[in-house]
ROMIPA-740987 format. One record per residue (C-alpha): x, y, z; chain; residue in three letters. Coordinates in steps of 0.05 Angstrom, whole numbers, plus 5000, padded with zeros to 4 digits. Last residue first. Layout:
ROMIPA-740987
<pt xx="X" yy="Y" zz="Z" drenmar="A" milo="ALA"/>
...
end
This chain:
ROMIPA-740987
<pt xx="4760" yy="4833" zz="4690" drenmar="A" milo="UNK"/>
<pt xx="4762" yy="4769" zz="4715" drenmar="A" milo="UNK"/>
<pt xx="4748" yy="4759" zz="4785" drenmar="A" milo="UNK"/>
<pt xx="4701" yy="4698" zz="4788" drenmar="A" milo="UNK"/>
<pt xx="4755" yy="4644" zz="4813" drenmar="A" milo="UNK"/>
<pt xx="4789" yy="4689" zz="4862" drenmar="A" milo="UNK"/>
<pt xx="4722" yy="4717" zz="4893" drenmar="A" milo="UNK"/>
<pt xx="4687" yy="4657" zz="4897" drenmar="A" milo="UNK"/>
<pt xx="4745" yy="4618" zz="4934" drenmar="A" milo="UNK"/>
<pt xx="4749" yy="4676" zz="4982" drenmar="A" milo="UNK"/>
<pt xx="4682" yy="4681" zz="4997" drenmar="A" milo="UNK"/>
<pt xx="4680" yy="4600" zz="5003" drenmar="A" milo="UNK"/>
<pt xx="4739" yy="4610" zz="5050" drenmar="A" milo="UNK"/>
<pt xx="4696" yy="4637" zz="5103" drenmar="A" milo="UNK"/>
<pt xx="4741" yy="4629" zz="5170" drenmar="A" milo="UNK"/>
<pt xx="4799" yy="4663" zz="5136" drenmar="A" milo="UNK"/>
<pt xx="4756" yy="4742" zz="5118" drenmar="A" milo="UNK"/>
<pt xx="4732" yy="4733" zz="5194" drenmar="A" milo="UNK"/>
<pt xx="4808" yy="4723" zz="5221" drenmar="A" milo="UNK"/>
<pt xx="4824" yy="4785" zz="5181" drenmar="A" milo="UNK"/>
<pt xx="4768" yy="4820" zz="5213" drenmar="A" milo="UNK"/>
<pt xx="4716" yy="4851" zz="5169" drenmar="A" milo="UNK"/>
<pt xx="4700" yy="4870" zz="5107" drenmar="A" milo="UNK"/>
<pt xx="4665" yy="4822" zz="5056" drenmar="A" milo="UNK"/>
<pt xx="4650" yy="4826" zz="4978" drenmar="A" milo="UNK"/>
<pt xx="4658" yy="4896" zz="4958" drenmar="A" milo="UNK"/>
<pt xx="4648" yy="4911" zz="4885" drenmar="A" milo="UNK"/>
<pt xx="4691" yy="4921" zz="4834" drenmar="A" milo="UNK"/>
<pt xx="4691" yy="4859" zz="4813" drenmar="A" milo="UNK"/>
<pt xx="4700" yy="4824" zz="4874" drenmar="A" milo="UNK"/>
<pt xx="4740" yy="4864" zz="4932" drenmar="A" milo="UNK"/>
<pt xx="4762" yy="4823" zz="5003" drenmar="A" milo="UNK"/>
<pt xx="4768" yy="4883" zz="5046" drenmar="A" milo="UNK"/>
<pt xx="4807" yy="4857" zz="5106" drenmar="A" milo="UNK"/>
<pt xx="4827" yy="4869" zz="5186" drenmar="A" milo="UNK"/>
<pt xx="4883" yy="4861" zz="5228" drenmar="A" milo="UNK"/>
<pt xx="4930" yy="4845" zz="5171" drenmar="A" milo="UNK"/>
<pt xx="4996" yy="4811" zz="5187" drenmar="A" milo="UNK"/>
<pt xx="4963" yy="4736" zz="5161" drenmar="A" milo="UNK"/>
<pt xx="4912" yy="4768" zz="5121" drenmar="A" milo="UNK"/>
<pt xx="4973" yy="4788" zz="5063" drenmar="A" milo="UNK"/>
<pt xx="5005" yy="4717" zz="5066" drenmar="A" milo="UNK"/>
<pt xx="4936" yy="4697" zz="5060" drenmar="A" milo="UNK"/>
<pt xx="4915" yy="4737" zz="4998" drenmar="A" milo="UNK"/>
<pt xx="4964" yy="4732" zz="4946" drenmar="A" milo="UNK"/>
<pt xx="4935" yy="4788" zz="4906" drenmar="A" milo="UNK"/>
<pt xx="4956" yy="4844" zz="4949" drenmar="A" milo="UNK"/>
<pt xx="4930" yy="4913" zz="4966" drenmar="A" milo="UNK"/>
<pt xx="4961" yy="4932" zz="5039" drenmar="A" milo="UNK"/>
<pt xx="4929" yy="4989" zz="5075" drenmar="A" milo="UNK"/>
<pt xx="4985" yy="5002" zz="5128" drenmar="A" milo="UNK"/>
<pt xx="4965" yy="5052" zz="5179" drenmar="A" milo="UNK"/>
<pt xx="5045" yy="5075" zz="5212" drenmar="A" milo="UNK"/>
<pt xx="5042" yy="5067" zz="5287" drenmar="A" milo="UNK"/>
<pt xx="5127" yy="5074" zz="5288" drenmar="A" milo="UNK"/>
<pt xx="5138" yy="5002" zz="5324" drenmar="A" milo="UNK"/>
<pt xx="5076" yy="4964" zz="5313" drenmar="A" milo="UNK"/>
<pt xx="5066" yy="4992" zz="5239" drenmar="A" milo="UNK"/>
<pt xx="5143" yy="4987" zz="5217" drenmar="A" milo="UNK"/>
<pt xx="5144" yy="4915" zz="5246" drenmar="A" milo="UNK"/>
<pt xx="5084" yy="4886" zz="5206" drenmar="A" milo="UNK"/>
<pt xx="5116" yy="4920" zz="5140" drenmar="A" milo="UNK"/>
<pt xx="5177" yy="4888" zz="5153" drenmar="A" milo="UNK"/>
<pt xx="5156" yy="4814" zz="5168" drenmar="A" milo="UNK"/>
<pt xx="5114" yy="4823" zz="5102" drenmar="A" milo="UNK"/>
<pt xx="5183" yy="4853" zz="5065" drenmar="A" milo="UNK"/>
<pt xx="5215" yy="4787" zz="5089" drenmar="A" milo="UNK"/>
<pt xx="5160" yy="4743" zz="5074" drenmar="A" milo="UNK"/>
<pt xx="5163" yy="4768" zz="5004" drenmar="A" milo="UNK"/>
<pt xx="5241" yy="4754" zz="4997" drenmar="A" milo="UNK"/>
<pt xx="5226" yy="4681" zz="5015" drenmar="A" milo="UNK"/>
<pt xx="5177" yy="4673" zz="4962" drenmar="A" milo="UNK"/>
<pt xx="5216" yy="4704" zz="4897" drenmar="A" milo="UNK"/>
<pt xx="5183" yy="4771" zz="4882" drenmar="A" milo="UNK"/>
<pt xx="5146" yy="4785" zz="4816" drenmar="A" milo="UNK"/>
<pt xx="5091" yy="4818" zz="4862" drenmar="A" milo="UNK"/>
<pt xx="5103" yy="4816" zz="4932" drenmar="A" milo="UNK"/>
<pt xx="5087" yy="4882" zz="4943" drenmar="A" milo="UNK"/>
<pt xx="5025" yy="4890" zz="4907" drenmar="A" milo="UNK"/>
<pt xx="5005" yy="4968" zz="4918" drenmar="A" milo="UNK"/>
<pt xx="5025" yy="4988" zz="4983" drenmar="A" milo="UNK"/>
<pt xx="4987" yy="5050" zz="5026" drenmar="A" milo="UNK"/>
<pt xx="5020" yy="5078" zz="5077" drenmar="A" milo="UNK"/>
<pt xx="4979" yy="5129" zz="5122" drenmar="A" milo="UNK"/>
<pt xx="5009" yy="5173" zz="5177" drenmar="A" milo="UNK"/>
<pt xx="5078" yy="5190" zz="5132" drenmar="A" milo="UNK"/>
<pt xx="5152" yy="5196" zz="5168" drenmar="A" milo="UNK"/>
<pt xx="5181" yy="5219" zz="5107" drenmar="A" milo="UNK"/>
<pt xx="5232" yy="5161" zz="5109" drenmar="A" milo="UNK"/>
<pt xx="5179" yy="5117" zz="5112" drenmar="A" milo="UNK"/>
<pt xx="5160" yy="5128" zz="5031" drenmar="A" milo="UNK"/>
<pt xx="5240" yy="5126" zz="5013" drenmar="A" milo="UNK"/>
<pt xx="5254" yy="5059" zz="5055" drenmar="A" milo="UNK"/>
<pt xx="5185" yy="5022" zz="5025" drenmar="A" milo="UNK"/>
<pt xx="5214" yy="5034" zz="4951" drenmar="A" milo="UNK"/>
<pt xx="5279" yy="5006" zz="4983" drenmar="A" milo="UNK"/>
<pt xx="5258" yy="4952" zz="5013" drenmar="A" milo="UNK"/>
<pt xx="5226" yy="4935" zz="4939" drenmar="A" milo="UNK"/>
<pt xx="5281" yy="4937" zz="4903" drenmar="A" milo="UNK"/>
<pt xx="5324" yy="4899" zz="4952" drenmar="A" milo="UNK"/>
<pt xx="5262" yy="4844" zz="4928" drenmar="A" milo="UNK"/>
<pt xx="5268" yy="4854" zz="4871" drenmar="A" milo="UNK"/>
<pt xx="5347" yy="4838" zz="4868" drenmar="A" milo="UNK"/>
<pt xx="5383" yy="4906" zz="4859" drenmar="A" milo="UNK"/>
<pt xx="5425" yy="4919" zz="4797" drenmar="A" milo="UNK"/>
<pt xx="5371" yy="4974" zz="4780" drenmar="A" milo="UNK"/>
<pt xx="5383" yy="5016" zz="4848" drenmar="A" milo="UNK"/>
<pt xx="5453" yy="5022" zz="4826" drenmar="A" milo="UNK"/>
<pt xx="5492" yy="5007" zz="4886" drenmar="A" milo="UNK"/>
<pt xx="5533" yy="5053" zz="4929" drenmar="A" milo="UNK"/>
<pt xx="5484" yy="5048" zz="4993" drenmar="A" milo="UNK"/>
<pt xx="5470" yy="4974" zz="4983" drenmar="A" milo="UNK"/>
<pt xx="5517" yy="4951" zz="5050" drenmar="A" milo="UNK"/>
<pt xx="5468" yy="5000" zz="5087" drenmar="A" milo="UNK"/>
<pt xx="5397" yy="4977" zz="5055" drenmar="A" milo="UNK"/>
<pt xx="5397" yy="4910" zz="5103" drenmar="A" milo="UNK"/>
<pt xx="5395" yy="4957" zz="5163" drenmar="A" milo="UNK"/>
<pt xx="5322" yy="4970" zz="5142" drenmar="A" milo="UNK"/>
<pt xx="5294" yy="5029" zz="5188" drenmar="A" milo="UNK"/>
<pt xx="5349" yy="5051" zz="5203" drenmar="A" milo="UNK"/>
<pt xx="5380" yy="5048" zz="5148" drenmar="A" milo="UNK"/>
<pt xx="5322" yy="5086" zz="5115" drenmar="A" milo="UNK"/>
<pt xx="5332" yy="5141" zz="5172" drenmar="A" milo="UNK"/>
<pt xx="5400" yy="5152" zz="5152" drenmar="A" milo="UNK"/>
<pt xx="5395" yy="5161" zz="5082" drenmar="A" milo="UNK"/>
<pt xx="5340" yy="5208" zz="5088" drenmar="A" milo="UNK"/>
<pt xx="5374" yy="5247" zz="5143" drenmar="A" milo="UNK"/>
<pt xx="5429" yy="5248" zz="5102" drenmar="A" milo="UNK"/>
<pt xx="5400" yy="5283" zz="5045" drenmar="A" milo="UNK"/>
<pt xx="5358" yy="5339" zz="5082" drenmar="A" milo="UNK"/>
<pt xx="5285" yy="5333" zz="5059" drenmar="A" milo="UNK"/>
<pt xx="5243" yy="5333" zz="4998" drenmar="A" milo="UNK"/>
<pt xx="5272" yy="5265" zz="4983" drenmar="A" milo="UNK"/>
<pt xx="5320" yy="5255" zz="4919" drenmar="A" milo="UNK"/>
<pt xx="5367" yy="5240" zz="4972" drenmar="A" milo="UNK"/>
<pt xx="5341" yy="5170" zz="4977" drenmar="A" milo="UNK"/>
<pt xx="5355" yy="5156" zz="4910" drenmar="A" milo="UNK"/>
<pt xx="5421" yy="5173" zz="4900" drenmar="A" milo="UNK"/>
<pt xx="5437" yy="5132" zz="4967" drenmar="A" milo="UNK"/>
<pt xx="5404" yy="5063" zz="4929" drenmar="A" milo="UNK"/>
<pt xx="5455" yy="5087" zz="4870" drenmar="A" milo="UNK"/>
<pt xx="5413" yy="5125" zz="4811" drenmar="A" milo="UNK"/>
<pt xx="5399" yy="5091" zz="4745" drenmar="A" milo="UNK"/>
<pt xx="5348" yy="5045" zz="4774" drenmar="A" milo="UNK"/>
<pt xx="5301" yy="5104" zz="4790" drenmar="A" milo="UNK"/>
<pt xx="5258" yy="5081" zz="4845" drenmar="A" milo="UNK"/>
<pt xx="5176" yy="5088" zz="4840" drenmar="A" milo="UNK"/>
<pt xx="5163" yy="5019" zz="4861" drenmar="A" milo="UNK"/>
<pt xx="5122" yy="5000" zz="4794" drenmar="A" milo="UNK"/>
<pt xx="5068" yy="4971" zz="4834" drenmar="A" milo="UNK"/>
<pt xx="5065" yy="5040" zz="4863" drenmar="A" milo="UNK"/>
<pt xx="5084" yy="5058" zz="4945" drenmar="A" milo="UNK"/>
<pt xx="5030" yy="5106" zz="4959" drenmar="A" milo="UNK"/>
<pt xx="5035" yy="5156" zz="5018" drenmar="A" milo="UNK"/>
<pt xx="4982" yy="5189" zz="5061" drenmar="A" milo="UNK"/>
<pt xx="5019" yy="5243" zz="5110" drenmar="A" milo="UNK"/>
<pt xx="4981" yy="5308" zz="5100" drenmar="A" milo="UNK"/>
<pt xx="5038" yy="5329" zz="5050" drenmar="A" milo="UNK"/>
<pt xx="5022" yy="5264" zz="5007" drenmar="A" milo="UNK"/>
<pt xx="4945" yy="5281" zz="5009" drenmar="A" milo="UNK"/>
<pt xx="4972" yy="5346" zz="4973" drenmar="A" milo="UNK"/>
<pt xx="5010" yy="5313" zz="4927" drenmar="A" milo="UNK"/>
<pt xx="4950" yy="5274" zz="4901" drenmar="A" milo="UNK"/>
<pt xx="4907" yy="5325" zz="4897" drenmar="A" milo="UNK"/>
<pt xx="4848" yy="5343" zz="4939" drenmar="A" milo="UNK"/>
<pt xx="4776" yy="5331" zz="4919" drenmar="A" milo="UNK"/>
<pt xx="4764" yy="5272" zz="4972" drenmar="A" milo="UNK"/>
<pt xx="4813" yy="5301" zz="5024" drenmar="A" milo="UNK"/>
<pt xx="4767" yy="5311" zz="5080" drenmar="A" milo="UNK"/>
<pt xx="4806" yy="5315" zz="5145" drenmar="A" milo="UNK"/>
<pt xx="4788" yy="5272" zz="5206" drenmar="A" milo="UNK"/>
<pt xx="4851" yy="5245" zz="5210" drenmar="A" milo="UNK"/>
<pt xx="4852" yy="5230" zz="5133" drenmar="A" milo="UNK"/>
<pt xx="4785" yy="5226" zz="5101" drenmar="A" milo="UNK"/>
<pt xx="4761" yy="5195" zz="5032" drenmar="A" milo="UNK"/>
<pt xx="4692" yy="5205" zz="5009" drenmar="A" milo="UNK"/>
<pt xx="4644" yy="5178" zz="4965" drenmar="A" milo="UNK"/>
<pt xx="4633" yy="5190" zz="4886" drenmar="A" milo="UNK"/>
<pt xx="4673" yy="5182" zz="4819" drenmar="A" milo="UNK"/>
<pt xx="4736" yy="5202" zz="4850" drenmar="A" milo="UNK"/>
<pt xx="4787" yy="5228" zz="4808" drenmar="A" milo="UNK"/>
<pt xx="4848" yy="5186" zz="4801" drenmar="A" milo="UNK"/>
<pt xx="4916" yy="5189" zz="4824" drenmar="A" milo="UNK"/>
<pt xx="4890" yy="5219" zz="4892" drenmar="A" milo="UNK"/>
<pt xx="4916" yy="5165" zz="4942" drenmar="A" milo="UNK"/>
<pt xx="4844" yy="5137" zz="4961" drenmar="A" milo="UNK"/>
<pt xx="4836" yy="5129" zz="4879" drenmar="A" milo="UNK"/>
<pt xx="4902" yy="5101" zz="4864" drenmar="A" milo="UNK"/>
<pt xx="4893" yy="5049" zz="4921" drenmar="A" milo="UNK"/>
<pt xx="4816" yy="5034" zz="4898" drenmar="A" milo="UNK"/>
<pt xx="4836" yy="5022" zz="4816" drenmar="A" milo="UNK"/>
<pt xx="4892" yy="4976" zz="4851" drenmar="A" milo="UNK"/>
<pt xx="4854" yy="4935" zz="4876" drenmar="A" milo="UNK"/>
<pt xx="4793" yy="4936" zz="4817" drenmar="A" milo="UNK"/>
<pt xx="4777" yy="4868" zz="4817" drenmar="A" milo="UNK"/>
<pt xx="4821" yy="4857" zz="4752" drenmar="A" milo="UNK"/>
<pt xx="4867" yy="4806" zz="4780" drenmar="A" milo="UNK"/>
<pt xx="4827" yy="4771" zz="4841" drenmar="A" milo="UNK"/>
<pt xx="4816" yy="4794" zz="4905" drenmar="A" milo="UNK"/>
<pt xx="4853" yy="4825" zz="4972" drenmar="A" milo="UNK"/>
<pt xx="4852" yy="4894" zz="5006" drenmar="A" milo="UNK"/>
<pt xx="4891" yy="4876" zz="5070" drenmar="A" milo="UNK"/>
<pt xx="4885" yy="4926" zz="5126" drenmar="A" milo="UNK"/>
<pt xx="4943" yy="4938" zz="5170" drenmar="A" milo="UNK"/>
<pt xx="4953" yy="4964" zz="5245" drenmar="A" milo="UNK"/>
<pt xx="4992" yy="5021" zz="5282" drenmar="A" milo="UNK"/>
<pt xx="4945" yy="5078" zz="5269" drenmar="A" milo="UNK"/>
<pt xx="4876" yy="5051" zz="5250" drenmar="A" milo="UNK"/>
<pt xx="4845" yy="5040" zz="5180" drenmar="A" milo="UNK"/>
<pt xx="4777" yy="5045" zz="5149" drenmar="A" milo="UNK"/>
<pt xx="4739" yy="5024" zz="5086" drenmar="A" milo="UNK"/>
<pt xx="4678" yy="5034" zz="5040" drenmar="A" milo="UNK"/>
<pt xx="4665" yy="5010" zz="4971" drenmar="A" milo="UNK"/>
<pt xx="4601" yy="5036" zz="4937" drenmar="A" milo="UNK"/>
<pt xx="4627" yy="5020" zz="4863" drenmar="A" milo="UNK"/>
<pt xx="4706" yy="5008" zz="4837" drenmar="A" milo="UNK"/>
<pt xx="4710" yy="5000" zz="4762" drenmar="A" milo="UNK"/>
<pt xx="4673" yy="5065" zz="4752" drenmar="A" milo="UNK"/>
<pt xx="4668" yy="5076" zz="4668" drenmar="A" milo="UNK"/>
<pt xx="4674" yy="5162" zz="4655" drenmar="A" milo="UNK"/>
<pt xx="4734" yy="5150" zz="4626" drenmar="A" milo="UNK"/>
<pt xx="4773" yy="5111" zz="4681" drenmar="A" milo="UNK"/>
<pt xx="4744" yy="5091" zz="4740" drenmar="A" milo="UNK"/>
<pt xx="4722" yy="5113" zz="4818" drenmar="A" milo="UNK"/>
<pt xx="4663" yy="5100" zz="4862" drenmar="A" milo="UNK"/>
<pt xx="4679" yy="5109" zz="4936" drenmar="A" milo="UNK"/>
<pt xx="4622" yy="5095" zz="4987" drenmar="A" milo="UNK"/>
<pt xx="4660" yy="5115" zz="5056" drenmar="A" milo="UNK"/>
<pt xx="4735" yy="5115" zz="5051" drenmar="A" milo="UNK"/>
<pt xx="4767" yy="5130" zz="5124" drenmar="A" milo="UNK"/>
<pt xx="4846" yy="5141" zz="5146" drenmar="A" milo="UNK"/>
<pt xx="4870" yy="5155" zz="5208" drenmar="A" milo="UNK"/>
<pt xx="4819" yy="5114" zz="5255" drenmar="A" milo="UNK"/>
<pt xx="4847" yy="5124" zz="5327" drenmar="A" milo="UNK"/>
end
């Protein structure tokens, strides 16, 4: 069942779009991989679908729902959730400090993020800013599952993260959409660790959209890829 659909979206900053026409869906239970090059407007898209910014023109839905003038924390309460490239944790709190911030009952949250990522329990005590990035990270992902959400949506996870940790938090993301049916759209620059759990891909070129389609498709024609990495300057 298709949980989350942008048709057409246009969306910028000061009256400039830096994403045009670009249309996208998602199923319960799999991922979609926005890739392309710094500046091609990722995370411009991801901020736009989650409400951060005003849409320009085109539609997001969520379960069938149109959400295109709704506010960001709204969308949130109709289950689509944003992980920033910034993670969103406050490094001053313990990793438990942090997931009782959640609008629900403390050690439910803390529980269900253990849960989820066993790895967090031996952190629980730990300032969230003495964490490794990619601890960090698990637990930005922790506190968004925690609320159960329909739609995840990850702004570049693996970003500043040491190579084994990223395939970790890949292997992660893959599991929490086959187990709980969570729709993962995953924005990432490195783009075939991020088609390689993806079932299907937006490959974005400044701005604009170059290809969508399976993530096998997006693989077989490396000369789109190739294009879009080496002509994506902003």
């Amino acid at each position: 069942m298709t949980v989350l659909s942008v048709d057409a979206l246009a969306a910028g900053y000061h009256g400039v779009p830096v994403v045009r026409d670009v249309s996208f869906s998602v199923e319960s239970g799999s991922i979609v991989a926005v890739v392309g090059s710094n500046g091609a407007g990722k995370s411009t898209l991801l901020n736009a679908t989650a409400g951060l910014l005003v849409a320009m023109a085109g539609s997001v839905r969520l379960g069938g729902r149109e959400v295109t003038r709704l506010p960001a924390h709204v969308r949130a309460r109709e289950g689509l959730a944003l992980v920033p490239q910034d993670r969103g944790i406050v490094r001053r709190l313990t990793v438990a400090e942090n997931l009782r911030l959640l609008p629900r009952r403390a050690g439910a949250a803390v529980d269900a993020a253990v849960e989820l990522f066993p790895a967090l329990g031996p952190l629980l005590g730990r300032r969230a800013g003495l964490l490794s990035g990619g601890e960090q990270q698990l637990l930005a992902l922790a506190r968004v599952l925690a609320l159960e959400p329909r739609v995840l949506l990850i702004d570049e996870m693996s970003a500043g993260l040491a190579p084994q940790a990223v395939e970790r938090l890949f292997e992660a993301v893959r599991d929490v959409a086959r187990r709980r049916g969570t729709a993962v759209v995953l924005v990432e620059q490195h783009a075939e660790l991020a088609l390689g759990i993806a079932e299907r891909a937006l490959v974005l070129r400044h701005g604009e959209q170059a290809m969508w389609g399976t993530a096998a498709d997006v693989l077989e024609h490396s000369d789109v890829l190739e294009s879009t990495y080496l002509g994506g300057t902003r």
